[in-house]
C-alpha angles and dihedrals in degrees: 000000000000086000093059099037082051095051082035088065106046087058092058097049098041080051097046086047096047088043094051084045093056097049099047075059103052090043093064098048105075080049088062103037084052090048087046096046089047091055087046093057112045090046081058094050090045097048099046089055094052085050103046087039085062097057101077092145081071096068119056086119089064091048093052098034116104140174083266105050130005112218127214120205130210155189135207116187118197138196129254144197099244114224122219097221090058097256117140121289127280123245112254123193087249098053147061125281135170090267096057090044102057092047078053087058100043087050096045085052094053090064104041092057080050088051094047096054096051098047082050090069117089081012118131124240100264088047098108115150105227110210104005101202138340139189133172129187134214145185128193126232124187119220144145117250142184131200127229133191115178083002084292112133109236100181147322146224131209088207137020132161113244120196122200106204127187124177135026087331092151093055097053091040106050099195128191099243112218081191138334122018143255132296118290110228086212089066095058094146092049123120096223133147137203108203116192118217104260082061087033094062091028098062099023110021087227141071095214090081105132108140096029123117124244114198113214116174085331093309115126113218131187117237102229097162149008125210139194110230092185142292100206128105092275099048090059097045093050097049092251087127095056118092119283136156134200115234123171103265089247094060086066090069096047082053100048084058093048104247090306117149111199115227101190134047093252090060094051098047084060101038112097110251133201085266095061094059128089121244100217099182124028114177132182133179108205138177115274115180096162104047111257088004086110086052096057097047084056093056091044089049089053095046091048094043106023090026084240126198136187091213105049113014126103086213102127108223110208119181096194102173103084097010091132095049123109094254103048094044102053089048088054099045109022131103082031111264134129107292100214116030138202112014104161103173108348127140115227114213112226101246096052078047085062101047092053094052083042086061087059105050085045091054085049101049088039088059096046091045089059095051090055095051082048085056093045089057096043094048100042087051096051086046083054096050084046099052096034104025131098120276117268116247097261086045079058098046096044086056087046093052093040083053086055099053096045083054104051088048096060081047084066104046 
C-alpha cells in the first residue's frame, strides 16, 4: 500500500508540474501572438503605403480634382503588328492608329463639353473647371543609339526603348525631371529627344545632358530632358530602370523608314506613314462627376468609333483612378482567377506593368495585414480571460495546499 500511495503520488505531483508548466506556457502565447499580429500589422500598414506611394503614374486624377469637379483616369492597350527590325508596330483592324484615335478624341470632346456645361449649372461664380479634359497616345520602337557632344561620340547603347508619344503625355505621366523638361506638342516637327536616367548615364555618364546629341538610325536628336522612371523594387521588375527615350510619335515613322524623306509622290505612297503605326496605349483623364460615369463615356466613344465590344475586342479597358482601393481589388482577384484577360498581341508599358504587380504586393500585404489584426483580437481576448477569468484547477489546488500548510503551522504553535 505505501508503494502505490507513494507512486500515487509521483504521479500527482509529475502531472501537477507538467499542468502549472503548461500553463505558464499557454499564458504567455496570446502575449506573443498579440505582440506578432501588432507587428503584422503595422509592416503591412507600412508597406502598402511605400507601394502604393511609387505609383505616381496612377494618380493624375488626384492632381486635376477639385471641390468643383472629381476626375477618372484611363487607359486603353492596343494591339500591334510586331516588326521584325525593331520600328514601331503596325496597325492591325482590330487595334488603335492615329486615325481612330483621333475620331476617339473628337467624340470624347463632344461630351466633356457636354459634361462641363452641365456641371456649370447651380455652380457659383468662381466655379470655373480649369483643363477639362485631357489624353495623350503612344507606341514603342526598339533601336540602338549613341550619344554625341561636339560630334564626339560619348557612349552607346545595343537597345533602348524608344517611346513615340503624341497629346497632353506630360500631363498624364508626372516625372520627376533630373534637368530640362518634356516634349512640347507645339514642336511636332522637332528633332528632340527625353532621355531617362538609366540612357542618360549610359550614353553620357551625367544627367545634366541638355544640348547633347542622341543618334538614333541615322536621325540626330536634341536631348531637352531627362527623366527618373523609377529606382524601387518595382521599377526594376518590371524593366523601368533599363534604358528608354521619349520621341514625337511621328518621329517613329521617319524612323521606320530610316530617316528617309520621299521627294515624289511614288516614294511617298510607299513610305510608312503615322497612319500605318499602331497606337499601343491611349490614355485620357476626364471629368466624372458621377463615379464610373467617365468609364462608361469611354466605352460608348469606342463602340461608336472602333465598333468596341466587351465581349469580343482585344481593346484592353483599364480604370486606373481608384484601382488600389478594397473594392476594386477584391472584383478583380477574388474568387481567384486571372485579374486582366485577352491580350493577343498587346504591348504593356512599363509603368502599367508596375501597377499590376503593385496590385499584387497590395492583395498580399492586405492579407497579411488582416491576419495580424486577427492576431491582435485573438490575443487580446485570451489577455483578458487571463487577467479577469477564473483560476485554473492546479491554481485551486496550490492555494488548497498553501491553506493547509498555514493550518498545520498554527497547529504547532
Amino acid at each position: 500500500m505505501e508503494i502505490r500511495q507513494k507512486l500515487k503520488n509521483f504521479i500527482k505531483n509529475k502531472w501537477a508540474v507538467l499542468c502549472r508548466r503548461t500553463h505558464y506556457v499557454l499564458l504567455g502565447i496570446p502575449f506573443v501572438l498579440a505582440t506578432a499580429g501588432l507587428v503584422l500589422g503595422v509592416a503591412s500598414v507600412i508597406r502598402i503605403d511605400q507601394v502604393l506611394d511609387r505609383q505616381s503614374f496612377q494618380y493624375a486624377a488626384e492632381h486635376y480634382e477639385s471641390k468643383v469637379m472629381p476626375y477618372r483616369q484611363m487607359t486603353v492597350l492596343g494591339p500591334g503588328l510586331a516588326q521584325g527590325d525593331g520600328s514601331a508596330a503596325r496597325s492591325t483592324e482590330d487595334g488603335l492608329n492615329l486615325e481612330k484615335v483621333k475620331s476617339l478624341h473628337e467624340a470624347l470632346d463632344i461630351t466633356e463639353r457636354s459634361t462641363v456645361g452641365d456641371s456649370s449649372k447651380g455652380q457659383g461664380k468662381g466655379s470655373v473647371i480649369v483643363n477639362p479634359w485631357k489624353d495623350c497616345y503612344s507606341t514603342t520602337a526598339t533601336y540602338a543609339a549613341k550619344g554625341m557632344i561636339n560630334k564626339e561620340e560619348t557612349g552607346s547603347v545595343d537597345s533602348c526603348e524608344l517611346v513615340g508619344v503624341g497629346g497632353d503625355y506630360a500631363s498624364l505621366h508626372p516625372f520627376i525631371y533630373e534637368s530640362g523638361g518634356f516634349l512640347q506638342q507645339d514642336e511636332a516637327g522637332r528633332l528632340s529627344i527625353v532621355l531617362n536616367t538609366q540612357m542618360a548615364w549610359n550614353l553620357f555618364r551625367s544627367y545634366q545632358v541638355l544640348g547633347a546629341f542622341v543618334e538614333i538610325n541615322g536621325t540626330i536628336y536634341s536631348v531637352v530632358g531627362v527623366v527618373n522612371d523609377g529606382t524601387d523594387e518595382l521599377s526594376e521588375t518590371v524593366g523601368a530602370t533599363k534604358p528608354r527615350a521619349y520621341v514625337q510619335f511621328s518621329q517613329l515613322a521617319s524612323l521606320a523608314n530610316g530617316g528617309f524623306i520621299p521627294t515624289n509622290s511614288m516614294e511617298t505612297d510607299s513610305a510608312i506613314k503615322e497612319e500605318d503605326l499602331a497606337i499601343t496605349c491611349y490614355e485620357v483623364l476626364m471629368m466624372d462627376p458621377i463615379k464610373n460615369i467617365a468609364f462608361n463615356d469611354l466605352k460608348k466613344a469606342l463602340s461608336d468609333t472602333v465598333s468596341y465590344s466587351e465581349d469580343t475586342s482585344k481593346l484592353v479597358l483599364i480604370n486606373n483612378t481608384d484601382r488600389f482601393n478594397v473594392i476594386s481589388l477584391f472584383k478583380k482577384y477574388f474568387p481567384l482567377k486571372k485579374s486582366y484577360v485577352g491580350g493577343d498581341g498587346i504591348s504593356v508599358p512599363y509603368y502599367e506593368r508596375s501597377a499590376r504587380l503593385a496590385e499584387q504586393y497590395v492583395v498580399f500585404w492586405a492579407e497579411a495585414l488582416v491576419v495580424g489584426i486577427f492576431f491582435v483580437i485573438v490575443g487580446g481576448c485570451n489577455i483578458y480571460a487571463i487577467i479577469h477569468g477564473k483560476k485554473p484547477r492546479h491554481k485551486k489546488e496550490e492555494a488548497e495546499d498553501d491553506n493547509e500548510f498555514v493550518a498545520e503551522d498554527e497547529k504547532t504553535r
